[in-house]
N, C-alpha and C positions, 0 to 999 in steps of 0.2 A: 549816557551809558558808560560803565566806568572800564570795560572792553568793547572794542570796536567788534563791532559784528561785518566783515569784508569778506563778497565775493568774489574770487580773483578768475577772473576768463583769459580766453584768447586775444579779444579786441582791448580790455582794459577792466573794469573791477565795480563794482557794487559796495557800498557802504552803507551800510542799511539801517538808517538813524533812529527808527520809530518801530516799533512791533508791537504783536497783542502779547499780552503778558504769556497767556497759552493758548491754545488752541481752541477751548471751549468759552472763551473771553468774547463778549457783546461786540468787542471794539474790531473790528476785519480791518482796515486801512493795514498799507502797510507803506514808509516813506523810507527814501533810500536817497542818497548821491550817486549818479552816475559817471563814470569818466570813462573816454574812450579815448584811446592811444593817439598822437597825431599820424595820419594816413592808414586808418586802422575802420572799420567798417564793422558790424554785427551782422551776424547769417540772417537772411531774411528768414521772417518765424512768424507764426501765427499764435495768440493766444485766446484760447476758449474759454479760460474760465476767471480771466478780471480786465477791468478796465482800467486804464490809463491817463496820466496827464503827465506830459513833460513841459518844466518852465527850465530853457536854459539860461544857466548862469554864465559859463563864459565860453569862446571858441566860434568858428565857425565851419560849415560844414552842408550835407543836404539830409532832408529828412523825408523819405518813400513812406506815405501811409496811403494804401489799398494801389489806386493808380495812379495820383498823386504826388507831387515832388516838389518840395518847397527848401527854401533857405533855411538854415540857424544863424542863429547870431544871438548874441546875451540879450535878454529881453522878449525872446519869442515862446509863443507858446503852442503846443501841438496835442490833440483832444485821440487818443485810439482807443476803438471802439472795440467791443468784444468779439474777434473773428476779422478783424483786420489784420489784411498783411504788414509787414512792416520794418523799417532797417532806417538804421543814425548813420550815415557818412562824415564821416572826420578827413577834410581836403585842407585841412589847414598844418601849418609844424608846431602848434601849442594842442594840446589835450581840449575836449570838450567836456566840460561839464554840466550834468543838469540835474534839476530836481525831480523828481518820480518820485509820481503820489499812484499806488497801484492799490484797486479795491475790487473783490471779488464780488460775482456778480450773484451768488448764492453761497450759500452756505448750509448746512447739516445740523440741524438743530435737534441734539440729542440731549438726551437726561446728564445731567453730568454728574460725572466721575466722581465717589467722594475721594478724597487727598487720601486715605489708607488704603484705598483699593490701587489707587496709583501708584504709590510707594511700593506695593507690596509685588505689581505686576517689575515694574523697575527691578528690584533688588531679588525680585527671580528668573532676569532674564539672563541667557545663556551668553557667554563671553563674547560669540563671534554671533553676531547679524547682519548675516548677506546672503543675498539670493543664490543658492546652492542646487547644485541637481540630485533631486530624487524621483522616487516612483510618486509621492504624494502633489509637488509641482508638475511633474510631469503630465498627470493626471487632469488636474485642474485648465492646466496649457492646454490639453488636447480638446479637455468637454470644451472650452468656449470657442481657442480659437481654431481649429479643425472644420469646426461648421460655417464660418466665415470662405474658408481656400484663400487667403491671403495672406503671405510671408509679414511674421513678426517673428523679431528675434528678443531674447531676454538678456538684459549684461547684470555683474553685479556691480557696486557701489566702485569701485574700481576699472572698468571697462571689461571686465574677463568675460567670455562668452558664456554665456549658462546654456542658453537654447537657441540653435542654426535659426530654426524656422525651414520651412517649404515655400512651395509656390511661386517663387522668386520670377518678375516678367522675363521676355527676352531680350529688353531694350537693356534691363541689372546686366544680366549674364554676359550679355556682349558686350556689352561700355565699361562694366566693370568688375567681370570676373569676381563676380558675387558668388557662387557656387563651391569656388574653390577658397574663400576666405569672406567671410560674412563683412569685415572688417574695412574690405576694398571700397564699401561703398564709403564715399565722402561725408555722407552725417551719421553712418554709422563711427565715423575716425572723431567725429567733433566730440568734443568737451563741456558743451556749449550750455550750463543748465541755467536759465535764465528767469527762477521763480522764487518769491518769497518764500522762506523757511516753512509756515504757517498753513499753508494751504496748499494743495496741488491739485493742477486742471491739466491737460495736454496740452501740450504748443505742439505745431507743424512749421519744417523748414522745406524749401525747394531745392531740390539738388541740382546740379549744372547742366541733369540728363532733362528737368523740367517734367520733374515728379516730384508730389509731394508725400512725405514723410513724417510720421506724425510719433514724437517721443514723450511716454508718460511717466510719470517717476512711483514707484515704488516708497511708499512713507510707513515706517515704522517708528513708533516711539520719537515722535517727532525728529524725526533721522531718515534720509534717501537711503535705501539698503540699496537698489536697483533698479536700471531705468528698462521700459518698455520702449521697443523701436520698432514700427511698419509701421505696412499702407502700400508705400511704393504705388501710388495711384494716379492716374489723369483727369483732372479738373477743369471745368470751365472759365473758375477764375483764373487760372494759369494762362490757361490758353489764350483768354482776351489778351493778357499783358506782356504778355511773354516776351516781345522785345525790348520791352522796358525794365526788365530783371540782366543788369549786365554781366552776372554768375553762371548765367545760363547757355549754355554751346550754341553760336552761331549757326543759324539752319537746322534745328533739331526739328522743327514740322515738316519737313523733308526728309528726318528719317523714316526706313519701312517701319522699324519694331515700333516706335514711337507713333505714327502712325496707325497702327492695326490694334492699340490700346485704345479702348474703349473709353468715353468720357465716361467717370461716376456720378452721377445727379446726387444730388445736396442729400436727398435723405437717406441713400446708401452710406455716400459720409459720417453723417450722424448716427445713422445704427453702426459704422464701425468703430466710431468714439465711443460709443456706448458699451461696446463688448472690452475696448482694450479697457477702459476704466471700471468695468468689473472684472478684469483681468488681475489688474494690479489692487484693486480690494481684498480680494479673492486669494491673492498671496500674504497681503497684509493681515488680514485675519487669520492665515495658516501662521502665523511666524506668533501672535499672540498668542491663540490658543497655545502652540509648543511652547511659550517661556511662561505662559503660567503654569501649563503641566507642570514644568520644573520645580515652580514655588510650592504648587501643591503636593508634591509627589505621586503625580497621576502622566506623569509624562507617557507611560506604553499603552497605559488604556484609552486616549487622547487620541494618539497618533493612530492607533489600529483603526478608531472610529475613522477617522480622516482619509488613511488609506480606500476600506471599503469604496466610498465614491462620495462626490462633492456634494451631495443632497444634504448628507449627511452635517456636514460640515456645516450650512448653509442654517440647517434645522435643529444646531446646537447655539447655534450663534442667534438665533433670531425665537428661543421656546418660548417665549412670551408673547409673542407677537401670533404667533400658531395658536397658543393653548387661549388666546382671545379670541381667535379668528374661528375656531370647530365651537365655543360656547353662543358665537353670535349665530352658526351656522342653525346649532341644534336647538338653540333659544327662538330659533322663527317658525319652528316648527311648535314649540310651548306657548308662542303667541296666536297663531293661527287659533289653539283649541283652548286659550280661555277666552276670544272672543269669543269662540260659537257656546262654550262657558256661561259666559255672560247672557248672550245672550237667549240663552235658557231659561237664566236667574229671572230677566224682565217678563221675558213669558210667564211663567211662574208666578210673580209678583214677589221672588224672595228677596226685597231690596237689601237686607242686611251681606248677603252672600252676595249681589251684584257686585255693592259698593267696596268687600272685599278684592272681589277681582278686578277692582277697578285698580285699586293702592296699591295692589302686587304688581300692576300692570305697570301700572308709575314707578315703583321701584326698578323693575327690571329695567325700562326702558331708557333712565337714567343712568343705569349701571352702562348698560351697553353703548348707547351714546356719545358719551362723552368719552373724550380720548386726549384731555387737558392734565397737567399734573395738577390747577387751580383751577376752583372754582369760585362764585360768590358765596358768601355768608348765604343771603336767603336761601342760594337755590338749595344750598346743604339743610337748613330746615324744612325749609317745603320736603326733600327726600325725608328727614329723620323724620316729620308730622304723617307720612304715607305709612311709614314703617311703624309708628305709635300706633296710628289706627287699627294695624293687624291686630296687635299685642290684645286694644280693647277687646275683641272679640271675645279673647280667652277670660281677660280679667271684669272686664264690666268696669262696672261704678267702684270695684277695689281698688280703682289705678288712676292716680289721678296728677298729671302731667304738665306742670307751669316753664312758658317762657316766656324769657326776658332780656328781648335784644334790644338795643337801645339804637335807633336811627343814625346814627354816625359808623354802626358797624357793620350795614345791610351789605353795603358797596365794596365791601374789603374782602379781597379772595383771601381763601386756605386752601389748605390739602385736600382733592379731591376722597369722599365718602373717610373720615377723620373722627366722625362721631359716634356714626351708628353703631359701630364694634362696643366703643365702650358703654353705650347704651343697651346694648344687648346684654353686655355683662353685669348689668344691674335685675336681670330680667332671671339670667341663669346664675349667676352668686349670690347675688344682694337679696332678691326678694326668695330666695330659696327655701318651702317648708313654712313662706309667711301666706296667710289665708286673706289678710283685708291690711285695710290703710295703706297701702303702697303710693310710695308719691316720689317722683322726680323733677326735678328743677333746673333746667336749661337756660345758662346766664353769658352773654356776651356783654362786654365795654371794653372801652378803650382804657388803658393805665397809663398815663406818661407817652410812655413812644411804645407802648404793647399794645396787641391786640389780643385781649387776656376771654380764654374759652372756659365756662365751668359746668361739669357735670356731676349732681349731687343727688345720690337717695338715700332713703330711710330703711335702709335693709337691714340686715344681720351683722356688718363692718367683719373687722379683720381687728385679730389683736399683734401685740408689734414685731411676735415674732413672723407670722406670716406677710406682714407688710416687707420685711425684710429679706425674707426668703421672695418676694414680688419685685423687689429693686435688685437684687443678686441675679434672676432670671433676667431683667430684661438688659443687664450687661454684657451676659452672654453672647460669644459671637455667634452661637447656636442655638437660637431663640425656642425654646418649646413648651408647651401648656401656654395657660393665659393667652389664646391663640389675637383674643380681641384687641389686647393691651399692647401686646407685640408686636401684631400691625401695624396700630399706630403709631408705635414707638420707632418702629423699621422705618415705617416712611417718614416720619420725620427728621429724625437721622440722617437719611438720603438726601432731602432735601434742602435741610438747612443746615447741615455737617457742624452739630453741635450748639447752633446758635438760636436754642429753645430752651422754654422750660418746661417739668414734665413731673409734675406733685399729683402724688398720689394721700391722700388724710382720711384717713380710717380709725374708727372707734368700734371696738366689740359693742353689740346688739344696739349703735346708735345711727350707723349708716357710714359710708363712705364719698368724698369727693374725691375727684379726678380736674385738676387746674391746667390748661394746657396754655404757656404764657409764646406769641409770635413776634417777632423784629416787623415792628410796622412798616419800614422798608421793602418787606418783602412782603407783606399780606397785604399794602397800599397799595389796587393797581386799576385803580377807577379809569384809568384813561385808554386801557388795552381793551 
């Protein structure tokens, strides 16, 4: 790396050799150099959301993983697991250094971003990003954590206060005059952020009162705007080890307030990790939508949305995801009544109308099914052969439909439903005002390193000034008409951020192809 990438802490400093190039990158590992100060120690902390291996290189020192306590020395190697407690002691007057190899233990596997959407969110973002008090935070702060009754406070990227927090036990208030300065507490003072740039999970530290603490970072634009801090909780993993944690105050299970706190069982835990990490999504998506307002020039109608309440927010960010979820709802209700449909037809003896409702059934059932951005070749003809079928009904023996996939191409994914659009539009332009001979021809092979797709009828074609006016539209960043062609063109776009081809060959009253050429790299995926 031709700048060093250094975390610089309290105990000593992070240099962080290896990363994924970005955030949406297959690669997760992330490798770093560790050094800690001589007679210098890290807060004991907990991490939820990667695993670990240290091989030290040089020093010696002791290393706590869960309750557990062994040597360092150059040569050793230490395995921590996801949710293990854990702390490097440096007893020696030379520095320790080691290798950390840290890999998250999941990861968010979203559509990714194409690079012009990214650039474009970038170069509309507002000058200053950091967690700021408004009625819009304020608001989101209260829907989640309000219903929990457990003190979290918010800082920005800076340590400044954004939000006190409530609730605070009386073991805080009395040890450490929490009330009067959110600040007094000991890991609310730390500095301590101890997580690859790349990804964020909560870590938990134990405080000297022998509560645990649990700090989330706020990630925007691959940048911590603000970290998330509570819990202030009692645990039975503490409690087992408690005198084995030498930060922690002499006889604290002898205090009353300590004491009269209740232990939290593991899965209260975990639903409260689960509220703070929608806490600080939940901001993060507030901070994006406001810097794209910006770039769009919709920043007041945005926000207003926002303000109203977090539903909202929630169901702007996720309309896709909805507007699938009410068609699968009201499509169970379309399926219920062409079986009873159907089975009327076999009563009846109408085989040609069963066999109907049979291809419609397959079509839908496919659509809604599958929730892949790839599928295989075949299964996308078996859908386009269910969808031909309909069409015969109307045309007969006027329509008459050849393919021609070649066995090397069965196994290779595309873009899910990629054909039938432009097939259809052979149906409503191509054969438009034609009475007989209609014919199309559906061609896959392999070319070189492509996976080259072709769709060809005998229709009416396009003369060149309207093929022109058809490549002019589908540049558009505001795709409209040609709704079939545009789809296709949209998603591929999406998908392969330019690394397609997309020929459109048209002849007036000789018919039209449509060539759509794939990086076999990425339509190769037999093995998934």
């Amino acid at each position: 790396m031709a700048k060093k990438n250094i975390q610089e802490l309290e105990w000593g400093e992070i240099e962080w050799i290896y990363e994924p190039e970005s955030e949406n990158s297959q690669n997760a590992m992330n490798i770093g150099i560790v050094t800690i100060y001589p007679n210098s120690s890290q807060n004991k902390h907990i991490h939820y959301g990667d695993e670990q291996v240290l091989y030290v290189l040089s020093g010696v020192g002791k290393q706590l993983i869960g309750d557990k306590i062994s040597h360092i020395q150059a040569g050793s190697l230490h395995h921590i697991e996801v949710g293990s407690i854990h702390e490097t002691i440096n007893l020696g007057d030379e520095p320790i250094k080691e290798l950390l190899i840290s890999i998250p233990v999941h990861r968010d596997q979203n559509l990714p971003i194409p690079r012009k959407t990214q650039s474009m969110i970038v170069e509309g973002s507002l000058s200053e990003n950091r967690v700021t008090v408004n009625e819009e935070i304020g608001y989101i702060y209260n829907g989640i954590i309000e219903l929990l009754k457990i003190p979290v406070a918010i800082f920005d990227e800076e340590g400044n206060t954004v939000i006190t927090g409530r609730y605070y036990p009386e073991l805080c208030r009395e040890k450490c005059g929490i009330e009067e300065n959110v600040k007094k507490c000991p890991i609310y003072q730390m500095r301590d952020e101890y997580t690859p740039p790349y990804y964020s999970d909560p870590s938990a530290y134990v405080c000297p009162y022998g509560l645990t603490i649990f700090i989330m970072p706020i990630v925007f634009d691959n940048r911590v705007i603000g970290l998330i801090k509570g819990g202030h909780i009692r645990t039975s993993q503490i409690d087992m080890h408690i005198n084995q944690y030498t930060q922690i105050k002499k006889n604290i299970l002898g205090e009353a307030a300590y004491a009269a706190m209740h232990i939290v069982p593991k899965g209260t835990v975990n639903a409260i990790l689960q509220q703070i990490k929608k806490l600080s999504k939940n901001i993060a998506n507030y901070y994006l939508f406001k810097n794209t307002a910006v770039a769009l020039n919709k920043q007041e109608e945005i926000i207003q949305d926002i303000v109203r309440n977090e539903s909202i927010l929630e169901e702007s960010l996720k309309t896709a995801k909805d507007k699938a979820l009410n068609i699968q709802i009201g499509n169970h209700f379309l399926f219920n009544t062409l079986n009873a449909i159907a089975g009327l037809a076999v009563k009846e003896k109408a085989d040609k109308t069963y066999e109907a409702i049979i291809d419609l059934s397959k079509l839908m059932r496919y659509t809604l099914k599958n929730n892949s951005y790839f599928v295989y070749l075949q299964e996308e003809v078996e859908y386009l052969k269910n969808y031909i079928n309909l069409q015969q009904l109307r045309y007969g023996n006027r329509l008459k439909v050849y393919f021609n996939v070649s066995g090397d191409t069965s196994r290779k994914k595309i873009p899910f439903n990629c054909l039938q659009p432009i097939v259809e539009n052979c149906f409503i332009h191509g054969f438009k005002n034609m009475k007989e001979g209609m014919e199309i021809r559906i061609t896959a092979e392999m070319q070189e390193d492509k996976l080259t797709l072709q769709i060809m009828d005998n229709g009416r074609g396009m003369d060149s000034d309207l093929q022109n006016y058809v490549y002019d539209k589908l540049q558009e960043d505001k795709k409209q008409g040609f709704s079939g062609l545009m789809m296709v063109y949209e998603k591929l776009d999406l998908l392969f951020e330019g690394q397609f081809t997309f020929l459109i060959e048209s002849e007036l009253g000789l018919g039209t192809r449509v060539t759509i050429s794939l990086p076999d790299k990425v339509s190769s995926m037999d093995s998934q």
